[in-house]
C-alpha positions as CSV (number, residue, x, y, z in Angstrom):
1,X,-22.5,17.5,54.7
2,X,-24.4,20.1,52.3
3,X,-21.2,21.1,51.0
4,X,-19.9,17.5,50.2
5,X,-23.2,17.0,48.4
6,X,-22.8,20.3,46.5
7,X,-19.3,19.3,45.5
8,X,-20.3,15.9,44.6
9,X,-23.0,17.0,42.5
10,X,-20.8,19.8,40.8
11,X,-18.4,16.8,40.0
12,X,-21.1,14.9,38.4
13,X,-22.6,16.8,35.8
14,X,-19.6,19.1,35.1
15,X,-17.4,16.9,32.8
16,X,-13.6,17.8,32.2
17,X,-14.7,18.7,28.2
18,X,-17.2,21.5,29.8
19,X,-14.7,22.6,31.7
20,X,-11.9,22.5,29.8
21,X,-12.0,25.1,26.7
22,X,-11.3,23.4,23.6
23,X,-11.3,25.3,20.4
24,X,-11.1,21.9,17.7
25,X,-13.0,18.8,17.0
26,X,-11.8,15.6,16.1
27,X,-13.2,14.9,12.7
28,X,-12.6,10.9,11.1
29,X,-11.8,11.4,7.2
30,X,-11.0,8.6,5.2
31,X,-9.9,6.6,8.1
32,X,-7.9,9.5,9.8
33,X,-7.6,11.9,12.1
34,X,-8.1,15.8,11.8
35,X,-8.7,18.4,14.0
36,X,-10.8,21.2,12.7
37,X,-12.3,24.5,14.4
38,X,-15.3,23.7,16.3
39,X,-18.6,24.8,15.7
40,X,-18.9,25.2,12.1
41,X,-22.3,26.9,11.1
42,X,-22.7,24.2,7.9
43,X,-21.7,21.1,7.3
44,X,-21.9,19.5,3.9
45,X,-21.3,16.2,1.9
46,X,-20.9,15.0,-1.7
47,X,-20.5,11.2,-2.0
48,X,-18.9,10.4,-4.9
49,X,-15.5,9.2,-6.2
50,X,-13.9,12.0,-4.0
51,X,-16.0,11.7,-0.9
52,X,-16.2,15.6,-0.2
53,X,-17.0,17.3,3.0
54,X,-17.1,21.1,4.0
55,X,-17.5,23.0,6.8
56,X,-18.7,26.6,6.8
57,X,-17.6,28.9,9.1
58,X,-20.1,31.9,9.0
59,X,-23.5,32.9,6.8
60,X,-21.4,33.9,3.8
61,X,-21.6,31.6,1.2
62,X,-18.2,30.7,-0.1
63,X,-16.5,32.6,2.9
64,X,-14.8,31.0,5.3
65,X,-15.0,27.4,4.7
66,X,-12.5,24.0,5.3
67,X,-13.1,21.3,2.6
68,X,-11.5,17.4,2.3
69,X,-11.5,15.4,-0.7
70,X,-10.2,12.3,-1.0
71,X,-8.4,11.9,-4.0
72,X,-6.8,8.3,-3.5
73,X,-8.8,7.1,-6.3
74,X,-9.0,10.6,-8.6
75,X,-8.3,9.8,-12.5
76,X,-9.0,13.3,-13.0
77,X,-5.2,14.8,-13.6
78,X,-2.4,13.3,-15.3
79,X,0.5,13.0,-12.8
80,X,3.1,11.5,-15.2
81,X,4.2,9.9,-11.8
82,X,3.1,9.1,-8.1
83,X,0.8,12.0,-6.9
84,X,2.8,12.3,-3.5
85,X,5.9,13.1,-6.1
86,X,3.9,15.3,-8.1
87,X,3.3,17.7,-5.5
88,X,6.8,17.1,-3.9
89,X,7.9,18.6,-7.7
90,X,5.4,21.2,-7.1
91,X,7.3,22.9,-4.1
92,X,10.8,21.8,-5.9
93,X,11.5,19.3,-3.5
94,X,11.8,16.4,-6.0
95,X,13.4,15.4,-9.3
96,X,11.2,13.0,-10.8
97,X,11.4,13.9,-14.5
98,X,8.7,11.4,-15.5
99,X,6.1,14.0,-13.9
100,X,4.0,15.4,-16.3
101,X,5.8,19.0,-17.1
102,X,2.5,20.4,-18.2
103,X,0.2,19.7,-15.8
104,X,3.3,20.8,-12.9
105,X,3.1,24.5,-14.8
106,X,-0.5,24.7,-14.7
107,X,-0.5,23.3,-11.0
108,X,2.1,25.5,-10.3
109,X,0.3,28.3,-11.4
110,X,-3.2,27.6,-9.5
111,X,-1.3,26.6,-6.0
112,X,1.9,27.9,-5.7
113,X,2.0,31.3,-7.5
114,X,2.0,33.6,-4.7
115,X,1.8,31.4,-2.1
116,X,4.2,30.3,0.5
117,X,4.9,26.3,0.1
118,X,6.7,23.6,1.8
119,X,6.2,20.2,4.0
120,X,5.6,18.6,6.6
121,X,6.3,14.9,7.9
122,X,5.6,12.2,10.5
123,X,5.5,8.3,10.9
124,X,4.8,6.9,7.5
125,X,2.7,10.7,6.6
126,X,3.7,13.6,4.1
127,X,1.9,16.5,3.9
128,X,2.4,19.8,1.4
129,X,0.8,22.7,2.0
130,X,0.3,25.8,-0.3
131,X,-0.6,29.0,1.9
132,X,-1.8,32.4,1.2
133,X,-4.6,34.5,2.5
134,X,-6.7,34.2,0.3
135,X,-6.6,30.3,-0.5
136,X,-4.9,27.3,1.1
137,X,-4.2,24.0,0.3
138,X,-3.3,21.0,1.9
139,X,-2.1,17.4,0.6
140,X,-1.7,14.9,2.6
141,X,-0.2,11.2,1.6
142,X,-0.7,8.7,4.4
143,X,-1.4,5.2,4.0
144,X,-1.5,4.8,0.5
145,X,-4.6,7.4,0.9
146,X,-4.5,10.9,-0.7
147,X,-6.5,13.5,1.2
148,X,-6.9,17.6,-0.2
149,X,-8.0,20.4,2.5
150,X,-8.5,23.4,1.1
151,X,-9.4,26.7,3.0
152,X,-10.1,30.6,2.9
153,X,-9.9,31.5,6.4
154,X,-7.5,29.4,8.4
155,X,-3.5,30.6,9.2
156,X,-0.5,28.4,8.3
157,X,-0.5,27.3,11.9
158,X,-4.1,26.3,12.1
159,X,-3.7,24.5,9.0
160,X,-1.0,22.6,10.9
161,X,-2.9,22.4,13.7
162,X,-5.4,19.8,11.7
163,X,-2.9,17.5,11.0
164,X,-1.3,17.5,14.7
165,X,-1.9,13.8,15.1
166,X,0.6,12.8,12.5
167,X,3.5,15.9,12.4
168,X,6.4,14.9,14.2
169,X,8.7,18.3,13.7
C-alpha cells in the first residue's frame, strides 16, 4: 500500500515537462509560432512600429542575443518590389527587375557578404536566412506578415530549429 501511495504521489507532482528535458520555448510573435532556447537571462521590448523583442543569452551586453522585429508595416527601406522578392533577389533566387538595384547592393553587402544564404519553405511560409558566425539573419514571410530574427550565437540548425512549426523540407 506505501508503495502505491509513493508512486501515486510521484505521479502527481512530477509532470511529463519536468521530466522530460526540453531545451526550447514556445515564444507567440506576431501571431506565430517560434521556438527559442530556454532560459534566456534578459528579455526585452520596444513597442513601436516594429514591435521588437530580444532575448539575451548571458551577462555580456550585446553578446549572445536572439531579436524579432516585425517589419510587415516598415516604410523604412525602399524595396522597389514585394519585400518577400526582395530578399528572394538577395540570395539570387529571383528575377524581379523592378527591385530597387541599390538598396539589393547595399543589402547585399550588410547580409550576404560572407555569409552562407539560402531558404526555406512550408505551407503558405518562406523563410531566407543569412548565416555566419558572427551574425545571422532570418526573414520570414507568412501570412502577409514579415518577421526579422537576428542572432550572434545560434548555428544554422538552431536557427532552423525556431521556425520548426512551419518548415516542411
Amino acid at each position: 500500500m506505501i508503495r502505491f501511495f509513493i508512486i501515486s504521489l510521484l505521479l502527481l507532482t512530477l509532470s511529463p515537462f519536468s521530466i522530460a528535458e526540453t531545451n526550447t520555448t514556445r515564444f507567440i510573435y506576431s501571431s506565430l509560432d517560434f521556438y527559442i532556447p530556454s532560459n534566456p537571462t534578459v528579455v526585452g521590448s520596444k513597442a513601436g512600429y516594429d514591435n521588437f523583442v530580444f532575448f539575451r543569452y548571458g551577462d555580456e551586453k550585446g553578446k549572445r542575443f536572439l531579436a524579432f522585429s516585425n517589419m510587415t508595416n516598415d516604410k523604412s527601406v525602399n524595396y522597389g518590389c514585394s519585400a518577400e522578392n526582395f530578399y528572394a533577389k538577395l540570395i539570387d533566387e529571383n528575377k524581379d527587375y523592378s527591385c530597387n538595384k541599390t538598396e539589393i547592393e547595399s543589402f547585399k553587402k550588410y547580409f550576404a557578404s560572407n555569409s552562407e544564404t539560402g531558404k526555406w519553405n512550408g505551407d503558405n511560409f518562406t523563410s531566407y536566412y543569412f548565416y555566419n558566425i558572427e551574425k545571422s539573419f532570418l526573414f520570414i514571410f507568412k501570412d502577409n506578415t514579415s518577421i526579422k530574427i537576428d542572432t550572434n550565437f545560434l548555428s544554422l540548425n538552431e536557427l532552423k530549429d525556431i521556425v520548426r512549426n512551419y518548415v516542411t523540407h
